[in-house]
C-alpha positions as CSV (number, residue, x, y, z in Angstrom):
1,X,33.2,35.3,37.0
2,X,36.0,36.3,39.5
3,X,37.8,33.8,41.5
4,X,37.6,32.8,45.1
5,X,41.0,34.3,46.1
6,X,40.6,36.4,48.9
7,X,39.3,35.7,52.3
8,X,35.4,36.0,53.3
9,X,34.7,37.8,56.1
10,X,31.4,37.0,58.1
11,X,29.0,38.9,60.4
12,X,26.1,40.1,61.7
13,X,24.7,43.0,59.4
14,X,23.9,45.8,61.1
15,X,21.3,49.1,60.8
16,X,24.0,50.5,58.5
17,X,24.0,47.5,55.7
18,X,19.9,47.3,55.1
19,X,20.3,49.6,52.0
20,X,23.6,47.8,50.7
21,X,21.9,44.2,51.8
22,X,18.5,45.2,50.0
23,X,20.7,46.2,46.6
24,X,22.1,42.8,46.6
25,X,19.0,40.6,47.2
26,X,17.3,42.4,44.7
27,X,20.9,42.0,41.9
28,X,20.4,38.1,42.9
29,X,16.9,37.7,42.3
30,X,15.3,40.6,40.2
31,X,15.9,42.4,36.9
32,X,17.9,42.2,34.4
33,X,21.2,42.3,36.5
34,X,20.0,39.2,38.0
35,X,20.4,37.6,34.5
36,X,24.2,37.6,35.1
37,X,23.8,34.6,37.7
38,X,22.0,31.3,37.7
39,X,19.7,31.8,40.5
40,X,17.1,34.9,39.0
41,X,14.0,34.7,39.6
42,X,13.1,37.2,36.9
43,X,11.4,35.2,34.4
44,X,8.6,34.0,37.8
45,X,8.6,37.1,39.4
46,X,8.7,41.0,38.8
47,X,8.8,43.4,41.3
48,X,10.6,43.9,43.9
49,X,12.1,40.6,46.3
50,X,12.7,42.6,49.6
51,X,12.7,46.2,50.4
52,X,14.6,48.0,53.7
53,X,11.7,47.8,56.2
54,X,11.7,43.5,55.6
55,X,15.8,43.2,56.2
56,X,15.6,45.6,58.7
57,X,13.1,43.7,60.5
58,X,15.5,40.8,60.1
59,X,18.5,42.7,61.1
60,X,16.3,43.3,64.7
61,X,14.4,39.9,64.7
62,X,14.7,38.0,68.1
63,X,16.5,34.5,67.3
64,X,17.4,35.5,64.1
65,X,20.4,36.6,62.5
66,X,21.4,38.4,58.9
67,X,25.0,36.5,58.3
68,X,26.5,39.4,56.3
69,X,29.4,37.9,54.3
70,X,32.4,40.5,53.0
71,X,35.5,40.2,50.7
72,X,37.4,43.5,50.4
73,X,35.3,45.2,52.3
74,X,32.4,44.9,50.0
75,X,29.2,43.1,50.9
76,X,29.2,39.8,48.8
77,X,26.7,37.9,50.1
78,X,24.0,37.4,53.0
79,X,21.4,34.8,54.2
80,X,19.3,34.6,57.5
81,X,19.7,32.3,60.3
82,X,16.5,31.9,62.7
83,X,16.3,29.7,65.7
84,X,13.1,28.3,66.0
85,X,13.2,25.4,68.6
86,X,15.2,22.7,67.7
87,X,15.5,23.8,63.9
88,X,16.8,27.2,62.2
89,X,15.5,28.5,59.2
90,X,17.7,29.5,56.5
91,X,16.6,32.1,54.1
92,X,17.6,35.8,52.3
93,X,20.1,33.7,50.6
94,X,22.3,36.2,47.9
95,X,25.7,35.8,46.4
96,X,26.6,38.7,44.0
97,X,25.3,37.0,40.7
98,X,29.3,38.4,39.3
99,X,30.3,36.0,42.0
100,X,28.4,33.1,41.0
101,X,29.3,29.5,40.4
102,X,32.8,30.1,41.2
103,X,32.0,28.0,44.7
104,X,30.7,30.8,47.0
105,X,27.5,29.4,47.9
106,X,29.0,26.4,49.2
107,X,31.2,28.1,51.4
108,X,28.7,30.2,52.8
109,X,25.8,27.5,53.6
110,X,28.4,25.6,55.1
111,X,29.1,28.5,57.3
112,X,25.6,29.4,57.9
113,X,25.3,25.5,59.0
114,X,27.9,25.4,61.5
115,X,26.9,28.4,63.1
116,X,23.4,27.4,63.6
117,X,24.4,24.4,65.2
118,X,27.3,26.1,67.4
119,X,25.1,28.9,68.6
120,X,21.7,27.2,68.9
121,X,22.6,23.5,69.3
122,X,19.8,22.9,66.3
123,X,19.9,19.0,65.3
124,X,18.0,20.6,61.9
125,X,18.1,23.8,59.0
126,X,15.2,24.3,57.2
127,X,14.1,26.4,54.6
128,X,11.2,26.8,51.6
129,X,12.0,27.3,48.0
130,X,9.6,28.2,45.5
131,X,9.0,24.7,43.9
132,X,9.4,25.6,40.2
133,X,13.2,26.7,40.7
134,X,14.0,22.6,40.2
135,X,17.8,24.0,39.2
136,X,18.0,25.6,42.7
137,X,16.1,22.6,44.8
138,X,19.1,20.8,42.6
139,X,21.7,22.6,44.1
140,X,20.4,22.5,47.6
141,X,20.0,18.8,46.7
142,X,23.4,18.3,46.3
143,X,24.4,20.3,49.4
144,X,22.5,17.4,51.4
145,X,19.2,18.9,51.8
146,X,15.8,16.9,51.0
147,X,12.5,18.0,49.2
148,X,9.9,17.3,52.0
149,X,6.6,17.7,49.9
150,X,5.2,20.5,51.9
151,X,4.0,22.9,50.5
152,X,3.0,26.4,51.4
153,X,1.3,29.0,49.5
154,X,2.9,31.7,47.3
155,X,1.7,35.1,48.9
156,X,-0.1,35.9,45.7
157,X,-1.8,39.7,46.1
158,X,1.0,40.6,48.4
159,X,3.4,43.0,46.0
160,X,6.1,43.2,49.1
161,X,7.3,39.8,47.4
162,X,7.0,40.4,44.0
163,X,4.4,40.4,41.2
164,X,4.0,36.5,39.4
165,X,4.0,35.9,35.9
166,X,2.5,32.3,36.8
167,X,-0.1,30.5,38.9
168,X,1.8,27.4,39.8
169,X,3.7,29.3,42.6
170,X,4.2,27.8,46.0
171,X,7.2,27.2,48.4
172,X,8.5,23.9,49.4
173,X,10.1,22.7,52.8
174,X,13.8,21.6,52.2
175,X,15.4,19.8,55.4
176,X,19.0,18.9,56.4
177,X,20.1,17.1,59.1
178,X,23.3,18.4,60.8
179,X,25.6,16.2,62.5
């Protein structure tokens, strides 16, 4: 695990970052590299998590952002920021799983917080977590956010978000107020 030493740097990801962003969702959450952080999704899922075409269209989405965050000039970490009404949705969440539990993610979802309410004026963030990852609705936990009880389907059949090893799949709505 490497340490938090040098500065982050944060912005908007651009056309030119899709295949670098796409290579680090897919270290976070898929395969065996993923194994090297806590928040793999390789023993639910197989397959593939995103592919260029979906962080492209995320990249050019109206009222939504990619948050691209750097350190050294390397991509470390992203998430999405869309305003929807009085809310934004945060999602595409990835730290480098060799950066991992050294603190990042706090830092970054606190970030990812203050812009949302600085650029939208949103009162809200919101986002859905598959509702078997109980160590990662932990963590969110602990970052202030609440488990809602909504739930939404797992887009079983459709192979653009992986392949399930399980039937219990479904995403939950997580909520934080922000002051």
């Amino acid at each position: 695990m490497e340490t938090a030493a040098t500065p982050l740097t944060f912005r908007d990801a651009t056309d030119a970052d899709v295949d670098e962003l796409v290579a680090l969702i897919e270290s976070a959450y898929r395969g065996d590299d993923s194994r090297a952080g806590w928040t793999t999704e390789a023993d639910i899922l197989e397959g593939q998590r995103t592919d260029p075409e979906g962080v492209l269209e995320v990249v050019k989405a109206p009222d939504s952002r990619l948050m691209t965050v750097e350190r050294d000039g390397s991509i470390v970490a992203c998430c999405q920021l869309r305003h929807q009404g009085d809310h934004a949705y945060f999602g595409m969440f990835a730290v480098s799983p060799r950066l991992q539990g050294a603190g990042l993610g706090k830092v970054i979802i606190a970030e990812a917080e203050r812009q949302a309410r600085e650029t939208w004026g949103v009162k809200e963030m919101q986002m859905t977590v598959i509702s078997v990852r109980e160590d990662l609705i932990a963590w969110y936990e602990r970052r202030g956010y609440r488990r809602t009880g909504r739930m939404a389907p797992f887009p079983y059949g459709d192979e653009r978000f992986g392949v399930p090893q399980r039937a219990d799949l479904e995403f939950e709505l997580l909520v934080k107020e922000l002051a």
